[in-house]
C-alpha positions as CSV (number, residue, x, y, z in Angstrom):
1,X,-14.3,45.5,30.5
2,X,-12.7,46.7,27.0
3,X,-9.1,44.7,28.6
4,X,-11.4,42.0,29.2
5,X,-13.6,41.8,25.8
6,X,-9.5,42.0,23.8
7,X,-8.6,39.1,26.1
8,X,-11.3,37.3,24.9
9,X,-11.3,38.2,21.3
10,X,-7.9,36.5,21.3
11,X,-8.4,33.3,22.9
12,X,-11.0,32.6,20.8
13,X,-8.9,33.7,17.8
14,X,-6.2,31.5,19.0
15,X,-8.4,28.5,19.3
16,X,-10.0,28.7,16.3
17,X,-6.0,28.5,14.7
18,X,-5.4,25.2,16.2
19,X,-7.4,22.6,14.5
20,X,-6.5,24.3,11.5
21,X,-2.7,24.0,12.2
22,X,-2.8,21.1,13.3
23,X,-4.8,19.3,10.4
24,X,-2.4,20.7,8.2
25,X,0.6,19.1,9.9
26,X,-1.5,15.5,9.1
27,X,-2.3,16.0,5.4
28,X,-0.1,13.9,3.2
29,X,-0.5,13.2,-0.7
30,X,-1.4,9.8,-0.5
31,X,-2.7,6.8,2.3
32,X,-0.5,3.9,1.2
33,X,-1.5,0.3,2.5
34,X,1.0,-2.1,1.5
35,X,-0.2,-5.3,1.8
36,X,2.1,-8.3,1.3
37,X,0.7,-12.0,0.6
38,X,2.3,-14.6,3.0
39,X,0.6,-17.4,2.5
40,X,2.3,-21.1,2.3
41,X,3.1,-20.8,-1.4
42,X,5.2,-18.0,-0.5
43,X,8.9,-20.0,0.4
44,X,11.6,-19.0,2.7
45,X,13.1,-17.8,-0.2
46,X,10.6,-16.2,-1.5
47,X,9.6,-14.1,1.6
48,X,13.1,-12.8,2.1
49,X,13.3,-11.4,-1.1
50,X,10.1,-9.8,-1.2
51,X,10.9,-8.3,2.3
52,X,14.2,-6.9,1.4
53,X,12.6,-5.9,-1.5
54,X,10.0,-3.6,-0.4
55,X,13.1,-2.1,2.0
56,X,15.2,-1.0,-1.0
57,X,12.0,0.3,-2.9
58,X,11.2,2.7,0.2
59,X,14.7,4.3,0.0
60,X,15.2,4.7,-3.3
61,X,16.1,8.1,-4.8
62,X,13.7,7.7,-7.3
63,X,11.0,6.7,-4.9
64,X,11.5,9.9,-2.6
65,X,12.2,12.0,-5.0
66,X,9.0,11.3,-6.3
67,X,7.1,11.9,-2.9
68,X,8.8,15.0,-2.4
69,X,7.9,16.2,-5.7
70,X,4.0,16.1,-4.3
71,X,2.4,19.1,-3.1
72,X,2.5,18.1,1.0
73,X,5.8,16.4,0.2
74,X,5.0,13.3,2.0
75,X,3.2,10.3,2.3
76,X,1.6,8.4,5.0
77,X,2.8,4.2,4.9
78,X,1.6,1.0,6.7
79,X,2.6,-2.4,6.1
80,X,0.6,-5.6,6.3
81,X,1.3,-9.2,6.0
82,X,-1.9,-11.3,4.8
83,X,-2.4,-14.9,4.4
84,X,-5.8,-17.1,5.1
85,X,-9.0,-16.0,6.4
86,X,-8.4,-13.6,9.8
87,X,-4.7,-14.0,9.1
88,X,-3.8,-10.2,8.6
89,X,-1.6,-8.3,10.7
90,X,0.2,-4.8,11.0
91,X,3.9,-5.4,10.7
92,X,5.1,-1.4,11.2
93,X,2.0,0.5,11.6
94,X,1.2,4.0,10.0
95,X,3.9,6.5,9.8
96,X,4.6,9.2,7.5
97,X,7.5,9.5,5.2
98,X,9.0,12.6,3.4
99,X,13.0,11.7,3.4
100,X,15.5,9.0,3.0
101,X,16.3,9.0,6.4
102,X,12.5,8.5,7.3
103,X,12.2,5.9,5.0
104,X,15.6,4.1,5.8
105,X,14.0,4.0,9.7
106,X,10.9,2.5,8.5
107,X,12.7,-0.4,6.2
108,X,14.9,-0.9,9.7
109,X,12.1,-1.8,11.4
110,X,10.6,-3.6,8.3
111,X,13.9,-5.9,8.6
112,X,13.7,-6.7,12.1
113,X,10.1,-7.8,12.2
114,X,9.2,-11.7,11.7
115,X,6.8,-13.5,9.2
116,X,3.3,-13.6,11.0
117,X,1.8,-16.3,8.4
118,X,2.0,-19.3,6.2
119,X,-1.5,-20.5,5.4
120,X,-4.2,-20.3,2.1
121,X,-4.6,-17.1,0.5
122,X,-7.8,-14.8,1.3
123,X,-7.0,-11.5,-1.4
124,X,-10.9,-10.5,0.3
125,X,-9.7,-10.5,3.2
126,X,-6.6,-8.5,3.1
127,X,-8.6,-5.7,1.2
128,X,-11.0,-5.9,4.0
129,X,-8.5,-5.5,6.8
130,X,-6.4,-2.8,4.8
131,X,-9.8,-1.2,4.5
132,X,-10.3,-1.1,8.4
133,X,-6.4,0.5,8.5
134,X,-7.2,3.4,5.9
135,X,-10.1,4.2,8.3
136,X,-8.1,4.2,11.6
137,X,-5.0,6.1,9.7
138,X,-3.5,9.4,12.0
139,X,-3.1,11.5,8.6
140,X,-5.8,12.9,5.9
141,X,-5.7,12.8,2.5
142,X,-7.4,12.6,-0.8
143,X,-5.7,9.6,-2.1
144,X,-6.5,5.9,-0.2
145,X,-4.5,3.3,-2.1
146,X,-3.9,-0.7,-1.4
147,X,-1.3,-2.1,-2.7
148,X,-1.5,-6.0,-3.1
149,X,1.2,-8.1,-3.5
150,X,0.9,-11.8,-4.5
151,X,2.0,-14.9,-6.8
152,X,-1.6,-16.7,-6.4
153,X,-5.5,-16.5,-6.4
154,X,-8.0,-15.9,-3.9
155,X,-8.4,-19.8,-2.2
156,X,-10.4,-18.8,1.2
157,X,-12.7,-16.1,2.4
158,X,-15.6,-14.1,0.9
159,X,-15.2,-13.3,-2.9
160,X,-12.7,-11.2,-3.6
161,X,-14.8,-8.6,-6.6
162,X,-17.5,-8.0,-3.7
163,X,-14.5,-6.8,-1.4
164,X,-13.1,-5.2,-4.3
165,X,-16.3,-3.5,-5.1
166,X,-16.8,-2.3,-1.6
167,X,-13.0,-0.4,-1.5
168,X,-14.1,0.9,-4.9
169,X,-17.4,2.5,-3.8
170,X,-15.5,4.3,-0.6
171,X,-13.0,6.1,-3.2
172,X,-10.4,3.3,-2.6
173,X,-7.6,2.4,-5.5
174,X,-6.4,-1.0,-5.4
175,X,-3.7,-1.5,-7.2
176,X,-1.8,-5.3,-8.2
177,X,1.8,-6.2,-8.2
178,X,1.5,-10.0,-9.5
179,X,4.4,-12.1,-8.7
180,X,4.4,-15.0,-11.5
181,X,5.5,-18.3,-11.0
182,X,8.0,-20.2,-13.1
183,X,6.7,-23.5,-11.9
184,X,3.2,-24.4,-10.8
185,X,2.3,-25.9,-7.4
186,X,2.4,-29.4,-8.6
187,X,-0.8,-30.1,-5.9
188,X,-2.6,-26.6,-7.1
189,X,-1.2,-25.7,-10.2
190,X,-4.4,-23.4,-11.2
191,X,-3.4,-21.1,-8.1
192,X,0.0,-19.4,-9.0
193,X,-0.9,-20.1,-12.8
194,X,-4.7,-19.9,-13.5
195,X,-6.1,-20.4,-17.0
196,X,-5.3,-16.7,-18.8
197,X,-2.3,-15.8,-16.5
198,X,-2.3,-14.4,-12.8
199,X,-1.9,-10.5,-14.4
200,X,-5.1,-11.3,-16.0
201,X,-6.6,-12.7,-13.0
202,X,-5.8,-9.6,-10.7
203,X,-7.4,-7.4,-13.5
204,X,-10.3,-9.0,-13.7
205,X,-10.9,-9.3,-9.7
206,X,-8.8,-7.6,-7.7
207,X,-7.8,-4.3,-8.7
208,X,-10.1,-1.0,-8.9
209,X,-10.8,2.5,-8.8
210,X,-9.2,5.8,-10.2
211,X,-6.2,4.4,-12.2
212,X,-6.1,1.4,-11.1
213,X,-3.0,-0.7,-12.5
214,X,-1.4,-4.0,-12.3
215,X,2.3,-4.5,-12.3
216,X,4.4,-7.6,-13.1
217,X,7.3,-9.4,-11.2
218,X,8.4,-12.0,-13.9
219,X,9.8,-13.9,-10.7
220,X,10.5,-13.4,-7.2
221,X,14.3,-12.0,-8.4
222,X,13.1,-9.4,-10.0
223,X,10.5,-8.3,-7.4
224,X,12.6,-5.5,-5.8
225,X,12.6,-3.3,-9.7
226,X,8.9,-4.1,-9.9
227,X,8.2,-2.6,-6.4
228,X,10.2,0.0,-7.1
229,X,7.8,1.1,-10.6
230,X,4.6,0.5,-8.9
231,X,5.6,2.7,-5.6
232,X,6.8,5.5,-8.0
233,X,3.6,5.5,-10.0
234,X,1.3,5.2,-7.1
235,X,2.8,8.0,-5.7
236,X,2.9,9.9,-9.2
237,X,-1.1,8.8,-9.1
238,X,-1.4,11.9,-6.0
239,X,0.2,14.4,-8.3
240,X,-2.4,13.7,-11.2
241,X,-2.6,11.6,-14.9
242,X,0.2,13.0,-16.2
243,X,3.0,12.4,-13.5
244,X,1.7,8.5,-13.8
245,X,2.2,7.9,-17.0
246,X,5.4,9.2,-16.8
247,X,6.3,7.2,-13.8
248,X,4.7,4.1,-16.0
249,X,6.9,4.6,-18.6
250,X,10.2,4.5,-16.8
């Protein structure tokens, strides 16, 4: 009975381990939804650039050294192409990165995948989508951030503050890369440039929550650097105040 009552001591010991073990393989300092506007004012061009940048931005020194510097050393990534209303889709789904090599794999498969959209532009409903990712995401952490990418206003769906709102109240950051337009849709010139600037626009509307930010691509060209600030300083926002302002002031 004694042989028995140790057996039994340990299995449940040894049970009790596993959850524990295995949660702490699946925490990671930040959820990262990067969630890229599509939509028909976006060119040829224009996509390829912004695709090729977001690649170079995920291998970057500076990028991983900054999430290695976190305290889990890693971060968990999905990336989502959005354009009109229910045009939203997962491109290379969740996967978590903690090394060049991990993050040169994920921009392979970035590379390789075609553009799923060319239609209006429905901000709401890319921050309602990326919402429904966070919630089905494999890893925990403390940090839920979307990160919206676009050069115009919200032009179809719900509003965009009540979506924005919403992500706030759930302990959601959005944060804004605005791509700026050098010339204006000649039949929709208020989209890509409306009256106070798009920066202003995506402050007033779109962006939220615990250090919330909005970065600036002065033009598609110089989209890559842009990404490459903004993913630094998201990831600096995991590691507290301090390591963002530093991040915002390189």
């Amino acid at each position: 009975m004694r042989a028995v009552r140790t057996l039994l001591t340990l299995l449940f010991f040894s049970a009790a381990l596993i959850p524990t073990a295995a949660l702490a393989t699946d925490q990671v300092d930040l959820l990262l939804v990067l969630a890229v506007d599509v939509s028909r004012s976006v060119d040829a061009t224009k996509f390829q650039l912004q695709r090729e940048g977001y690649v170079a931005a995920l291998s970057n020194p500076r990028v991983i050294d900054a999430i290695q510097s976190g305290r889990n050393g890693r971060i968990g990534v999905i990336f989502i192409e959005w354009s009109g209303v229910g045009n939203q889709k997962v491109v290379v789904d969740w996967t978590m990165i903690s090394d060049a090599e991990g993050a040169k794999s994920y921009g392979d498969r970035l590379l390789e995948a075609p553009r799923s959209f060319a239609d209006r532009t429905s901000i709401s409903g890319a921050i309602e989508y990326a919402m429904a990712q966070l919630d089905r995401a494999p890893y925990q952490s403390a940090r839920r951030t979307i990160d919206i990418s676009g050069d115009g206003t919200n032009n179809a769906g719900l509003e965009v503050t009540a979506l924005r709102d919403e992500a706030v109240a759930k302990g959601i950051t959005i944060n804004g890369l605005v791509i700026l337009s050098e010339n204006p849709m000649s039949w929709n010139p208020d989209h890509t440039n409306p009256p106070g600037g798009l920066a202003n626009y995506y402050r007033n509307n779109v962006v939220g929550g615990p250090g919330a930010f909005v970065m600036v691509a002065e033009n598609f060209n110089s989209f890559g650097q842009a990404i490459i600030g903004k993913m630094i300083a998201e990831v600096a926002q995991a590691g507290g105040a301090q390591r963002q302002r530093q991040a915002l002031a390189r």
